[in-house]
C-alpha positions in Angstrom: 27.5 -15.8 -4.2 24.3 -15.3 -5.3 23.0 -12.2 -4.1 21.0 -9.6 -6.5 24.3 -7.5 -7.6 25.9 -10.7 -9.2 22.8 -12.2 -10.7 22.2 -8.9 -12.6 25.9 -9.2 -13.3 25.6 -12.6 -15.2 22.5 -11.5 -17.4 24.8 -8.2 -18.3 27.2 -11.0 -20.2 24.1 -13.2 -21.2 22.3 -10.7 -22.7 25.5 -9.4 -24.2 26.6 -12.6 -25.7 22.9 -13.2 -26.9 23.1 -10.2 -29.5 26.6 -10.0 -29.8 28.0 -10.9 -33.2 25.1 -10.1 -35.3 24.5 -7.3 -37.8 21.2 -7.3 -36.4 20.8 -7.3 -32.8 17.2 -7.9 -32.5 14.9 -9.1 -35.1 12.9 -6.1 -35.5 13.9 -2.8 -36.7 12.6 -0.7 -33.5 10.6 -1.0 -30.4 9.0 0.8 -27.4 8.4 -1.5 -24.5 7.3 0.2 -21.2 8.5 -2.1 -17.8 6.5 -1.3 -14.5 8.1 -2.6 -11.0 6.1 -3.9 -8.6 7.3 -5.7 -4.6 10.0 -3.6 -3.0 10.6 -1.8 -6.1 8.0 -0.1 -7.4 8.1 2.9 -10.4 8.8 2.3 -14.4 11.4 1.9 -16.7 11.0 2.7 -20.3 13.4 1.1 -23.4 13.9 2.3 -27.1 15.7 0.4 -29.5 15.7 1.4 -33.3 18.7 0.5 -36.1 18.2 -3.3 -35.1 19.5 -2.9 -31.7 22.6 -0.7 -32.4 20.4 2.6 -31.1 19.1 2.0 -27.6 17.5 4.5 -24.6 16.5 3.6 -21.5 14.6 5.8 -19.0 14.1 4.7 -15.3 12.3 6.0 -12.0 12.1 3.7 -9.7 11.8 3.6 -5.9 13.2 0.7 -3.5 12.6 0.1 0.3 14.6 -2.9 2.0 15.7 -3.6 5.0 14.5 -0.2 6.6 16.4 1.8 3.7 14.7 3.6 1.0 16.8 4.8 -2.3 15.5 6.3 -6.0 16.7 6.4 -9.1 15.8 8.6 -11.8 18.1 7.9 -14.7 18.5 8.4 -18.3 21.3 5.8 -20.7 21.7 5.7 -24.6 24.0 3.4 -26.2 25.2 3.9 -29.3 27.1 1.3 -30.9 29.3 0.4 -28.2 29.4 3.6 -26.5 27.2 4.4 -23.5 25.8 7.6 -22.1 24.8 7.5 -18.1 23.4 10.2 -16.1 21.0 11.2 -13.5 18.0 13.3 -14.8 18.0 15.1 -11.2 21.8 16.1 -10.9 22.2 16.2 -14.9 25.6 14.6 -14.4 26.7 11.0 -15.9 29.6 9.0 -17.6 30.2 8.2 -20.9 32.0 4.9 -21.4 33.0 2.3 -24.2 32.1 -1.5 -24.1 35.3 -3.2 -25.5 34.1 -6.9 -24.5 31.7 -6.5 -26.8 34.1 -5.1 -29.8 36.2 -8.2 -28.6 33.5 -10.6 -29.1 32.6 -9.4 -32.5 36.2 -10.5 -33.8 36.3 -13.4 -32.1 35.7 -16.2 -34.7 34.5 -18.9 -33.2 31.9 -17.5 -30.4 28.6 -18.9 -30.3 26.4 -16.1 -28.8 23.8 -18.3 -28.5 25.0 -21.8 -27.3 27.3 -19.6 -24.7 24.4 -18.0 -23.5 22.6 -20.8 -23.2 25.2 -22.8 -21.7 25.4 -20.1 -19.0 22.2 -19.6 -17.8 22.3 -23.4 -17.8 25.5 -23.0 -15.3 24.1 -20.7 -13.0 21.6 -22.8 -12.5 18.5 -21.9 -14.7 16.2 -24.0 -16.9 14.1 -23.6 -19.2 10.6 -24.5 -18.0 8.2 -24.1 -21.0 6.7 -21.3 -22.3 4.2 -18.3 -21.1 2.4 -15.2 -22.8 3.0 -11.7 -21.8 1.4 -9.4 -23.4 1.0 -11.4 -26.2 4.6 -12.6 -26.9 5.3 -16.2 -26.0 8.0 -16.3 -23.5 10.9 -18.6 -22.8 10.4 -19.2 -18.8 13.8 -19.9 -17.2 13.9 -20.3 -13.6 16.9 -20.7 -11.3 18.8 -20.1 -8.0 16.4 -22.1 -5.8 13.2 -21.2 -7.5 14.4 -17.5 -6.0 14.8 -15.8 -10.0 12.4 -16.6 -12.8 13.1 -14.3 -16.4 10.7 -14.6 -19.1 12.9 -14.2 -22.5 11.5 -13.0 -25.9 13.8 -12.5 -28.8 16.7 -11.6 -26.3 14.5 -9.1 -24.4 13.6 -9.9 -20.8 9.8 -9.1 -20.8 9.1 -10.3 -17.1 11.5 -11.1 -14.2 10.5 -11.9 -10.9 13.9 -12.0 -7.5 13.4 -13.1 -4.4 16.3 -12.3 -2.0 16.4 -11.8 1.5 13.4 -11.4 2.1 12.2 -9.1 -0.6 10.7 -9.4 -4.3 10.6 -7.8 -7.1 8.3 -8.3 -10.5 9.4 -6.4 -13.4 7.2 -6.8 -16.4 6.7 -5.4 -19.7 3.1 -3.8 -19.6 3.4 -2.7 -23.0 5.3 -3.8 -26.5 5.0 -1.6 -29.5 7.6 -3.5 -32.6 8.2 -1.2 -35.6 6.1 1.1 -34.7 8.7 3.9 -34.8 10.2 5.4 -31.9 9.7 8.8 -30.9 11.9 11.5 -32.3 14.9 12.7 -30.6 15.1 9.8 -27.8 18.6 9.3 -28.9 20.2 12.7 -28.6 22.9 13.4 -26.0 21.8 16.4 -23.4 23.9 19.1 -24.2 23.3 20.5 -20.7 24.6 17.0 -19.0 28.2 17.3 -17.5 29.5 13.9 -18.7 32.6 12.5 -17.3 34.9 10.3 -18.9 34.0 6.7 -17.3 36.8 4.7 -19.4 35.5 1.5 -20.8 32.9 -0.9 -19.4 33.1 -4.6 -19.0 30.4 -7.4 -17.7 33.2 -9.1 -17.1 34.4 -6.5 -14.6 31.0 -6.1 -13.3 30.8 -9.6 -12.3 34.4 -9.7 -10.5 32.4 -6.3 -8.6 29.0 -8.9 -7.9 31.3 -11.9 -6.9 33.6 -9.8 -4.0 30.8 -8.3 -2.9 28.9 -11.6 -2.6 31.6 -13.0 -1.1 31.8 -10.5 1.6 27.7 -11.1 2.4 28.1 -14.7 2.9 31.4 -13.7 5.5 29.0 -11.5 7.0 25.8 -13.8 7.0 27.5 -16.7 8.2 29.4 -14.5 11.1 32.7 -15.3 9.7 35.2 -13.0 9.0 37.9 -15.2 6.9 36.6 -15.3 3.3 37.9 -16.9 0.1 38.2 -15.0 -2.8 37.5 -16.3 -6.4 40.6 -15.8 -9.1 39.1 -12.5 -11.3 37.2 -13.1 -14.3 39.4 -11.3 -17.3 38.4 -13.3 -20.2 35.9 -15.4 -21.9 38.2 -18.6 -21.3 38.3 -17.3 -17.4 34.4 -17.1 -17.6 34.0 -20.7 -19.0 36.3 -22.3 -16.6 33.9 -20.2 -13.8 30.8 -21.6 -15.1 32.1 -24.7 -15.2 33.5 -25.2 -11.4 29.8 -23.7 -10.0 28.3 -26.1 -12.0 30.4 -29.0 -10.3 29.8 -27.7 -6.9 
């Protein structure tokens, strides 16, 4: 099950459950931090945070080539609070959704953001293997899934990642890091000329029952057999424990 889709599944609840809970969500008022992609993804993604986390844009065009395929994104997504703007900044369409596992996790009195998402990269797999600089902020390296995934951590930002799957890589890295330096004005205004449709709520937890069947149905297909066995679906923290816990058995 560990393709790209369900790895980027698990670090949505990781990085979730790392600022989850807290008044502040970072420990710095506001940031600009400007990502470029490099391997079969190549192009930039840039992130604004401000109000300690609770105020964040992100900004992406990016370009991918595998397997003789080619796909772009060009994409624009504020979240405010616990609602989240998506749309394409070519089509000037998008969703607007609610995270509720989040609102659940900030009433739920005895959740340890931190030792959970420790305990989960620590399921999947990862470890923490010292410390590195980029661009002047010392890093937490984990690295996991067969030496395949590496993520350098800072304050609960990812500044670096490198994935290896399948033959292809991508390096993401943070080429530049402004903290408290302000963040340019309106960068957290909804387009009024954006047709947004109503996208319901979203869940990581859902997102990683999405990663997980479609995982499942890549190893059916790599292994040329067509039976498959499906994992129970992940509806709850207690269901995502007792997850973590068989894979780390296995």
């Amino acid at each position: 099950m560990k393709t790209i889709l369900f790895l980027i599944s698990i670090l949505a609840v990781i990085q979730l459950s790392a600022q989850t809970k807290k008044e502040k969500l970072y420990p710095f008022k506001s940031a600009v931090i400007e990502y470029t992609y490099e391997g079969n993804t190549t192009g930039t993604q840039n992130l604004y945070i401000d109000n300690y986390g609770w105020l964040q844009c992100k900004t992406e065009q990016t370009a991918a080539k595998a397997f003789g395929q080619r796909s772009e994104v060009n994409s624009a997504e504020i979240t405010k609070d616990f609602d989240i703007y998506h749309w394409d900044l070519k089509t000037k369409t998008g969703t607007k959704m609610r995270n509720t596992l989040a609102q659940d996790l900030m009433n739920d009195p005895n959740f340890d953001p931190e030792e959970f998402g420790k305990s989960t990269m620590e399921s999947l797999g990862f470890e923490k293997k010292g410390t590195e600089t980029i661009n002047g902020k010392v890093c937490e390296v984990w690295k996991g899934l067969a030496g395949s995934s590496t993520i350098w951590m800072w304050n609960s930002l990812a500044l670096k990642s490198e994935i290896k799957m399948l033959g292809t890589k991508t390096i993401w890295t943070a080429t530049t890091i402004k903290i408290d330096e302000g963040v340019p004005a309106g960068k957290f205004n909804i387009p009024s000329d954006v047709n947004f449709s109503d996208g319901g709520t979203t869940d990581p937890l859902e997102m990683m029952n999405k990663g997980m069947k479609q995982a499942e149905q890549e190893e059916g297909e790599n292994s040329g057999k067509n039976e498959q066995t499906e994992e129970a679906p992940i509806n709850s923290l207690k269901d995502l424990k007792g997850f973590l816990k068989k894979i780390k058995t296995e």
